[in-house]
ROLODREN-178234 format. One record per residue (C-alpha): residue in one letter; x, y, z. Coordinates in steps of 0.02 Angstrom, whole numbers, plus 32768, in hexadecimal, padded with zeros to 4 digits. Last residue first. Layout:
N
aXYZ
...
This chain:
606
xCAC93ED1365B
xCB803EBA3658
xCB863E6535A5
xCB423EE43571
xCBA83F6935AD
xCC453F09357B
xCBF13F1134B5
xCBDC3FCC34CE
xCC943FD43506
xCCE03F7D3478
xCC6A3FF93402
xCCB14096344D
xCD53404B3444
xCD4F40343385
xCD0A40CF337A
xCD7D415533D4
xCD1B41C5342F
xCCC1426133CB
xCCED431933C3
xCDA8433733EC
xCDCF42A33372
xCD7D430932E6
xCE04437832E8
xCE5A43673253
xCEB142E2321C
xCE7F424031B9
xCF3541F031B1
xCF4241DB326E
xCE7D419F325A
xCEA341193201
xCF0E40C93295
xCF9340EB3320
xCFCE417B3375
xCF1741DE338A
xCEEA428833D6
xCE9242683485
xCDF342E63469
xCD7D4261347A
xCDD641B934C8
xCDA141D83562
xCCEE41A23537
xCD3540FC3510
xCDB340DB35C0
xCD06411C362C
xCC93409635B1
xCD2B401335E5
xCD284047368A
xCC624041369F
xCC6D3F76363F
xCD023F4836E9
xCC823F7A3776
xCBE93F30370F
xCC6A3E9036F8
xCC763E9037B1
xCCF23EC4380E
xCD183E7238BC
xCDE73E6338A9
xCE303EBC3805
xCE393E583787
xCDA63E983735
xCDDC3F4B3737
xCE753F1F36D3
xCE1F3ECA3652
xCDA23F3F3635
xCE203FC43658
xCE7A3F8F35AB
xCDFE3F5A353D
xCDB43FFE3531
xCE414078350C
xCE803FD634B3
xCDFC3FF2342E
xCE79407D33E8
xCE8F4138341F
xCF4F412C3461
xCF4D41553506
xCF2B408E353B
xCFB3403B34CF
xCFB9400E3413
xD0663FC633E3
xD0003F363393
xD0443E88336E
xD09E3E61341B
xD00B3EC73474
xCF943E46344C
xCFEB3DBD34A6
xCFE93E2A353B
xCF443E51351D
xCF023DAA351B
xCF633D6C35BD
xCF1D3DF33618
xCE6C3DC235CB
xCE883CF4361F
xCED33D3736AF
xCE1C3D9F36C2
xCDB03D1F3690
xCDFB3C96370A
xCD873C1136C2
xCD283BB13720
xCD483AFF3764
xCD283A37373E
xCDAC39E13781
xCE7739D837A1
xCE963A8A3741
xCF333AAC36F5
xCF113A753643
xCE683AE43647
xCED23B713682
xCF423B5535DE
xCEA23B4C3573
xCE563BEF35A6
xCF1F3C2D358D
xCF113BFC34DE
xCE513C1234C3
xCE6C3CC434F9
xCF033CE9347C
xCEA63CAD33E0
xCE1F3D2D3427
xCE903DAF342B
xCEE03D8D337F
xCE333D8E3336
xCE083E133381
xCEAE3E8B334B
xCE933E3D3292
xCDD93E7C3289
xCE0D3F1832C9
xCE953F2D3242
xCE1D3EF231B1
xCDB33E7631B4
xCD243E3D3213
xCCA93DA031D3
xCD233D1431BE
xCDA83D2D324A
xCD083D5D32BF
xCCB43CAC3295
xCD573C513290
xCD783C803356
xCCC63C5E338A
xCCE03BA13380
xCD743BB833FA
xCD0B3C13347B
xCC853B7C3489
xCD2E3B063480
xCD733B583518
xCCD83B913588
xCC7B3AF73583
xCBD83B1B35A3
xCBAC3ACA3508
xCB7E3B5134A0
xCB333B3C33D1
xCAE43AB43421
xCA393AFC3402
xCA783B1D3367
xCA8F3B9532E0
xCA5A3C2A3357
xCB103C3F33AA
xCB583C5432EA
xCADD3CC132A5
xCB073D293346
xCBB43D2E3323
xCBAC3D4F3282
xCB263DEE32AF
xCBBA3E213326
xCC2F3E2532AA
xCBC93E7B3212
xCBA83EFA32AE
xCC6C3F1932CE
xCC933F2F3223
xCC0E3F8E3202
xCC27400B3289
xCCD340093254
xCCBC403E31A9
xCCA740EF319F
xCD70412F3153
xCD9E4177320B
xCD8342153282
xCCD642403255
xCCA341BF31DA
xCCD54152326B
xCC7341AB32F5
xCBD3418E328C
xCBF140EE3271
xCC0540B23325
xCB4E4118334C
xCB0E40BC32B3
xCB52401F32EF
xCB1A403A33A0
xCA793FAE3390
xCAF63F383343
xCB7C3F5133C9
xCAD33F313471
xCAA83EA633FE
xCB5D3E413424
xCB6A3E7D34D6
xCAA63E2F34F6
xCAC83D793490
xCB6E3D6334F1
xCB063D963598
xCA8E3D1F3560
xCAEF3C943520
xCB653C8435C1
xCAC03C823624
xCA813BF935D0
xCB293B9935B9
xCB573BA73677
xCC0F3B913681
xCC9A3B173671
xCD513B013657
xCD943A5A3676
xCD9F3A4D35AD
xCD6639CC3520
xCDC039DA3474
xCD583A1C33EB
xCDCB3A8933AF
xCD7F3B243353
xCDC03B4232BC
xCD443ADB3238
xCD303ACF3199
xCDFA3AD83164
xCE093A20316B
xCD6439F73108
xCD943A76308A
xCD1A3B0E308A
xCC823B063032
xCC823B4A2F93
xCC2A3BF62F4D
xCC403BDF2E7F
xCB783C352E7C
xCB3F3C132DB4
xCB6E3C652D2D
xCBE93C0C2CE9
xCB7A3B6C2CF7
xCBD03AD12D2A
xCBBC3A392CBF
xCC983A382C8E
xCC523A632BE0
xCC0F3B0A2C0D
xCC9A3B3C2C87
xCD283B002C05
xCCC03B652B74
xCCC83C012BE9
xCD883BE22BEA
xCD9C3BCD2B3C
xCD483C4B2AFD
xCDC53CBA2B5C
xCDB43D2E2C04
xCDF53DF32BC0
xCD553E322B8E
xCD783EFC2BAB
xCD583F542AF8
xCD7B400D2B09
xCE34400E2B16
xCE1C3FC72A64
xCE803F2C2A17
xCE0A3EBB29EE
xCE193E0529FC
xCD793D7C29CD
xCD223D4C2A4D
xCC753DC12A2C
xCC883D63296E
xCCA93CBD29AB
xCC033CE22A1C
xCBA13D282967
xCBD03C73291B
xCC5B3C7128A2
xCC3D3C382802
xCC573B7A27BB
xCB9C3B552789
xCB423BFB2739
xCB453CB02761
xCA853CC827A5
xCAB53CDF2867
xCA683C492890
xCA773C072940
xCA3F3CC0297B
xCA813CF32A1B
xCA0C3D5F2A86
xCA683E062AC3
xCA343E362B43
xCA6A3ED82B92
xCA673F342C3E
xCA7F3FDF2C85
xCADC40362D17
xCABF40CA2D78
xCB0F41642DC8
xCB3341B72D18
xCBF942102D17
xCC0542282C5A
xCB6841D02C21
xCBBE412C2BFE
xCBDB40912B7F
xCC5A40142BA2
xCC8340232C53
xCC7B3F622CB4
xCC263ED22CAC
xCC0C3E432C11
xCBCC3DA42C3B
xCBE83D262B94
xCB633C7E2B9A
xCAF33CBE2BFB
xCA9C3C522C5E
xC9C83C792C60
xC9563C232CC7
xC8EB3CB02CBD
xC8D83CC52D80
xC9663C662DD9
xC9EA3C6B2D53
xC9A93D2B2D1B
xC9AF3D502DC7
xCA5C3D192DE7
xCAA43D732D5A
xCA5E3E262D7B
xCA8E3E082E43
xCB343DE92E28
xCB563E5D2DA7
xCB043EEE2E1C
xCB6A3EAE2EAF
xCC103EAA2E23
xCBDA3F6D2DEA
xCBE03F952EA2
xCCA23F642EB7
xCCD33FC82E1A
xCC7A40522E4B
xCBCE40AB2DEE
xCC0A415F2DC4
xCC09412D2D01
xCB7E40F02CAE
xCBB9404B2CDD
xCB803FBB2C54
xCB423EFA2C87
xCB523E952BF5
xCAF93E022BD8
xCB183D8A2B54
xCA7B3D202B20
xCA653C702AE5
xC9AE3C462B07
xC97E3BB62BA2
xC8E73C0D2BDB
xC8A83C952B4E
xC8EE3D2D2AFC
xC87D3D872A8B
xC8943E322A7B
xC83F3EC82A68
xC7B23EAD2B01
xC7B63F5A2B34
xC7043F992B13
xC6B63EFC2B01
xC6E83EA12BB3
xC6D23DF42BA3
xC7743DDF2B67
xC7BD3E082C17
xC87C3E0A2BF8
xC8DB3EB12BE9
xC8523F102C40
xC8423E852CC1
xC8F33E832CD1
xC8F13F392D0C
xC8813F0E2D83
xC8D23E942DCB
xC9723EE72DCB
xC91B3F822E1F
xC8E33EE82E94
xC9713EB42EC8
xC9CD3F472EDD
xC95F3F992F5C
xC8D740152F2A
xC8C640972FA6
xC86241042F1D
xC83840FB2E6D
xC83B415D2DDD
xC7F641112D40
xC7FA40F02C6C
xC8B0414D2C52
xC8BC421E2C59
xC956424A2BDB
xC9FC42792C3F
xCA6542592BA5
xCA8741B22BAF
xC9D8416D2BCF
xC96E41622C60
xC90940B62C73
xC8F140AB2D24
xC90C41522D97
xC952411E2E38
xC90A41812EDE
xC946417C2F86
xC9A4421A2F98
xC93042612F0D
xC94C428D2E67
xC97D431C2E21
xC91B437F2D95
xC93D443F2DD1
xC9F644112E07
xCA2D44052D5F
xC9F344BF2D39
xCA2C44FD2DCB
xCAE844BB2DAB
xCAFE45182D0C
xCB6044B52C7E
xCC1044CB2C66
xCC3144012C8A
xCB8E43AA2C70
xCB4A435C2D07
xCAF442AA2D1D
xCA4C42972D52
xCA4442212DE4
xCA1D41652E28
xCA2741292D86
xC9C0408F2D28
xC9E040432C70
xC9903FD62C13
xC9D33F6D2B7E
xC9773EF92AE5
xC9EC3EBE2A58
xC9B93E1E29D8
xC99C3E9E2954
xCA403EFD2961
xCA8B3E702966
xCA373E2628C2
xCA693EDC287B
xCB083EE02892
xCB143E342861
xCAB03E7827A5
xCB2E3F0527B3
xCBCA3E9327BA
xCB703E1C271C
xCB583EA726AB
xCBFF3F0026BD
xCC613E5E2693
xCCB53DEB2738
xCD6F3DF9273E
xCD893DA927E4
xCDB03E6F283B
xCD003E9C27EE
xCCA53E232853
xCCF93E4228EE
xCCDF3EF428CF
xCC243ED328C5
xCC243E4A294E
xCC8C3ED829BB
xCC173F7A2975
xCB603F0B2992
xCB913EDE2A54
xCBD33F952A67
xCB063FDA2A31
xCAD13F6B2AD7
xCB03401B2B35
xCA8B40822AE8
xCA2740A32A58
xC97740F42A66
xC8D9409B2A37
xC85640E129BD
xC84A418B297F
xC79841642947
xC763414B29E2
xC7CF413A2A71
xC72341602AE4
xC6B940C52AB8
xC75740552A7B
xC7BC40662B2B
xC84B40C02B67
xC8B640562BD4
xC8AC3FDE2B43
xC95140112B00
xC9B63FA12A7E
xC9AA403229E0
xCA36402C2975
xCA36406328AD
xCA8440042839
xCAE4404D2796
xCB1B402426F9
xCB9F4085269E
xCBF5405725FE
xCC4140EF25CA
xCC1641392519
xCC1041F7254D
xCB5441EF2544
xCB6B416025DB
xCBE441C3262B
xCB5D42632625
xCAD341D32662
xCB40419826F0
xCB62426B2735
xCAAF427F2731
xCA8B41E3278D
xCB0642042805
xCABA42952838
xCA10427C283E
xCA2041D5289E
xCA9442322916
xCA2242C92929
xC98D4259293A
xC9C541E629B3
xC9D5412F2987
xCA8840FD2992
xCAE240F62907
xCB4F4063289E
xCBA5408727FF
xCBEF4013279F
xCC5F4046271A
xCC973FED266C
xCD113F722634
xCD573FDC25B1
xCDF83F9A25CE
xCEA13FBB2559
xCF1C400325EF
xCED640CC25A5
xCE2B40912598
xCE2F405B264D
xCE8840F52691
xCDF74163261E
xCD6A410B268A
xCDB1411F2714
xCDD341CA2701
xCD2441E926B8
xCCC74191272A
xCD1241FC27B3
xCCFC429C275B
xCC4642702735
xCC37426B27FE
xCC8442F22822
xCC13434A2799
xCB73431127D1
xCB9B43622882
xCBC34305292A
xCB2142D02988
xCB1A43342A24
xCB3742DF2AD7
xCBCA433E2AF3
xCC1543782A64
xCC17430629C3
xCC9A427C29AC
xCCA741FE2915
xCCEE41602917
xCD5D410928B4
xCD82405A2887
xCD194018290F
xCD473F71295D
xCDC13EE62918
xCE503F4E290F
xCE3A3FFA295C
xCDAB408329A5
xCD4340522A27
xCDAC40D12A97
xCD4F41432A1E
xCC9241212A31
xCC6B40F22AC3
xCD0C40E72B3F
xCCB841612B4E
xCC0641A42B5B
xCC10425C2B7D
xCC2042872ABE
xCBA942862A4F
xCB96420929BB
xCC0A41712986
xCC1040FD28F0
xCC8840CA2865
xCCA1401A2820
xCD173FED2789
xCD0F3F52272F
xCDBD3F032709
xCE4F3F4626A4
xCE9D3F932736
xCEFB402E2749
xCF56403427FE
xCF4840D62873
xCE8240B128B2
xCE23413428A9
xCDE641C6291D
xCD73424828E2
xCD6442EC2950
xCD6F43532892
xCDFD43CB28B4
xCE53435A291B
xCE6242C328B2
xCE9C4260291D
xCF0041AF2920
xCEF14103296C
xCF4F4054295D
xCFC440B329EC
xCF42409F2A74
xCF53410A2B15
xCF9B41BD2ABB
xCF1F41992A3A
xCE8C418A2AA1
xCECB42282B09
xCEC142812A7D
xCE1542722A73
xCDF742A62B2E
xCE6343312B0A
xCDDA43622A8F
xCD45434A2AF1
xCD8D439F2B85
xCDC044482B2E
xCD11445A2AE1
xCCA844362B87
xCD22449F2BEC
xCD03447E2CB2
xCD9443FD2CB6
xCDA543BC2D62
xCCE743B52D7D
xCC7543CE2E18
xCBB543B42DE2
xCBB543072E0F
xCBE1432C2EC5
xCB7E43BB2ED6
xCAD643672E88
């Protein structure tokens, strides 16, 4: 809990109300009414208004979902408390007087999530606009199934991230002019057609609250609690060491499995219209949100043979810093009850809104151009490469030969001797660097290794074109600067491998060692690094050097490149991550990237 429990504004009060004047600083359609936490849009408009919102902790839900063709206002309590009957009136009220005052009494919708003190709440403040003589309606939200019938009960299914789906139709709605009667009755087909989960890896922290008492309900390293809602509540399970595959499954299942009674609340069958949306909670990155995408969509192609027509990812509804993520269907009704001529819900979702909230920047016409073009937006859009760029390696015969068996095995031994180190690599990295070269160097081992067991012929014994075809294997799977430094030292080695094969009258073996000199002298026109200064040259260097020298042995050469590694620790470093990193980690561990160089020497040796 540490890390979640660390806050740069420890103030509950002060942070909810600069956070609401931050909406207005960011979108100039906006303004505050302090006093009250409501914000509303600047502009008077004779069209339906819609007001929402509840505790705060969620943003952008409710008040970066404030502007033209989203909410008209929304309403702010503290964190995770409903705001009070009387905000709320006052924000019906000021709308509702605006409207009068420009010659509208279109009316108010009001749209809540279903938790008692909002549905309390807003109702109270609805029915004193309503004895005021404001037209009010007002739809209550509840899309969660992580929470089933048997213990909801009577309170029924909470609200959560799938409530955003019913604001932009809503607002969409409202923005084309639509009457009070027909925006709710959307609101409330969406609302209808909604089921959502939602899964975290934590409880999340309220700033000014005690540490101990979050701490007494954590979960576990390697547990994920399934079904929690926004405000910490328990969900339907805990579970443990469940990979992201299967939480997805089950959390599908939930969403999806009609047969099951207690949380079958929708209906959505193979070959439905459905959005998806696929909500942070708020800690979950930017990168990991797209592997959780990825896998939501292509499960519900391959499993419920389900393409949605709109995928929606990123922060719309949160619990202030929640490690987790939740997902919402929406099925699409064809018949939305307004008669020939009006827009479908999808137009609807399209349509503009300007909101800092609201992220759906790709137009209807683009996901109409995937649809019609017979290729399914949701499906993989992994190519093949073109035929020219397929293949690196060149193919062309050499004089160069050796032993393919034996050229395999020790390749095969060096390669699984880095994989098996990766944690030791790793280790050192976190230590001295940013963590990834043990990866790095494993994901390009593993390639390699892939590669060698495609084919029988995957080596042909000849030593030029068997090295060339590894070349495009280690530029595809390594990146980053040690990636680049092998795949300019292998480019090297095929160069001068194929200038000795040029020079040689027959059938010969390769001068390894001329071959490696030539390497690093190629290398060392891109990279100032130099033995002494703690990169994978500590390592490359003397195994080079001791190989040329007359009667070693690549045993002989493999000990000085482990000797050249492990004197690396305590050798502060010129070049590289770790320059930046400080400290003095270096004095403790050996540089990794060497460290790994010379494990994969050592294997090769034995």
């Amino acid at each position: 809990m540490a890390s979640l429990a660390k806050h740069f504004v420890n103030d509950p009060t002060a942070l909810v109300h600069a956070g609401l004047r931050a909406v207005t600083y960011t979108n100039p359609a906006v303004a505050l009414d302090e006093a009250n936490k409501i914000l509303y849009e600047r502009a008077t408009s004779s069209n339906v208004s819609i007001v929402s919102g509840g505790g705060s902790g969620h943003e952008p839900s409710f008040g970066a979902m404030v502007g033209p063709g989203l909410l008209t206002a929304a309403v702010a309590g503290t964190i995770f408390a409903s705001p009070s009957a009387e905000q709320i009136r006052a924000a019906i009220t000021l709308l509702a007087s605006r409207a009068k005052a420009a010659g509208s009494e279109a009316g108010v919708l009001v749209t809540v999530m279903n938790y008692t003190g909002d549905v309390l709440n807003f109702g109270m403040a609805v029915e004193k606009a309503r004895a005021a003589g404001v037209p009010v309606a007002m739809v209550v939200v509840g899309d969660d199934v992580g929470v089933g019938r048997a213990k909801a009960g009577k309170v029924g299914r909470r609200g959560i991230a799938g409530t955003v789906l019913v604001h932009k139709i809503s607002g969409a709605m409202a923005a084309r002019g639509f009457d009070l009667q027909k925006v709710a009755g959307v609101a409330q087909l969406v609302a209808d057609n909604l089921v959502s989960v939602g899964a975290s890896l934590e409880h999340v922290h309220v700033p000014g609250r005690s540490v101990t008492d979050a701490a007494d309900d954590a979960l576990a390293a390697d547990e994920v609690e399934i079904g929690m809602g926004i405000h910490n509540e328990p969900g339907s399970e805990r579970a443990h060491g469940l990979a992201l595959p299967e939480l997805v499954r089950t959390m599908l299942r939930q969403l999806l499995d009609t047969s099951d009674s207690d949380r079958a609340f929708g209906s959505i069958s193979e070959g439905d219209d459905v959005v998806l949306l696929v909500n942070n909670l708020g800690a979950v990155s930017v990168l990991e949100l797209g592997g959780i995408t990825a896998e939501v969509v292509e499960q519900l192609s391959k499993d419920y043979k389900l393409r949605p027509l709109r995928v929606l990812s990123g922060t719309y509804m949160t619990s202030l810093n929640g490690l987790g993520f939740s997902i919402s269907l929406l099925k699409v009704p064809r018949d939305t009850g307004l008669g020939s001529g009006a827009p479908t819900l999808l137009q609807l979702l399209d349509d503009p809104a300007e909101a800092n909230g609201w992220a759906a920047a790709i137009p209807a016409a683009t996901w109409d151009a995937a649809a019609n073009a017979g290729a399914s937006s949701t499906a993989s859009s992994a190519a093949a490469p073109p035929a020219e760029t397929a293949t690196a390696s060149d193919s062309t015969p050499s004089n160069l030969k050796a032993d393919p068996a034996a050229y395999r095995a020790a390749l095969e031994h060096g390669l699984k001797k880095v994989i098996a180190a990766e944690p030791e690599i790793t280790q050192y990295d976190t230590v001295v660097g940013d963590g990834d070269c043990g990866t790095g160097m494993k994901r390009g081992a593993e390639a390699i290794l892939e590669h060698l067991a495609s084919s029988p012929s995957s080596l042909t014994g000849d030593v030029v074109a068997d090295v060339a075809a590894i070349v495009p294997v280690v530029e595809r799977s390594m990146d980053g600067t040690s990636g680049a430094l092998y795949a300019i030292f292998l480019n090297a080695l095929v160069h001068a491998l194929r200038q000795q094969s040029a020079s040689a009258s027959g059938s010969t073996s390769p001068d390894w060692a001329a071959a490696l000199r030539h390497s690093c002298d190629t290398l060392s026109r891109y990279t100032p690094a130099r033995p002494g200064d703690r990169t994978l040259v500590d390592a490359l260097y003397p195994f080079v050097d001791k190989l040329a020298e007359s009667g070693s042995s690549v045993a002989d050469a493999a000990a000085a490149s482990r000797a050249g590694a492990e004197h690396t620790k305590g050798m502060k470093a010129s070049l590289g991550r770790t320059v930046y990193v400080g400290g003095s980690g270096f004095e403790k561990v050996p540089d990794p990237g060497a460290w790994g160089l010379a494990c994969f020497f050592e294997g090769l040796a034995e």
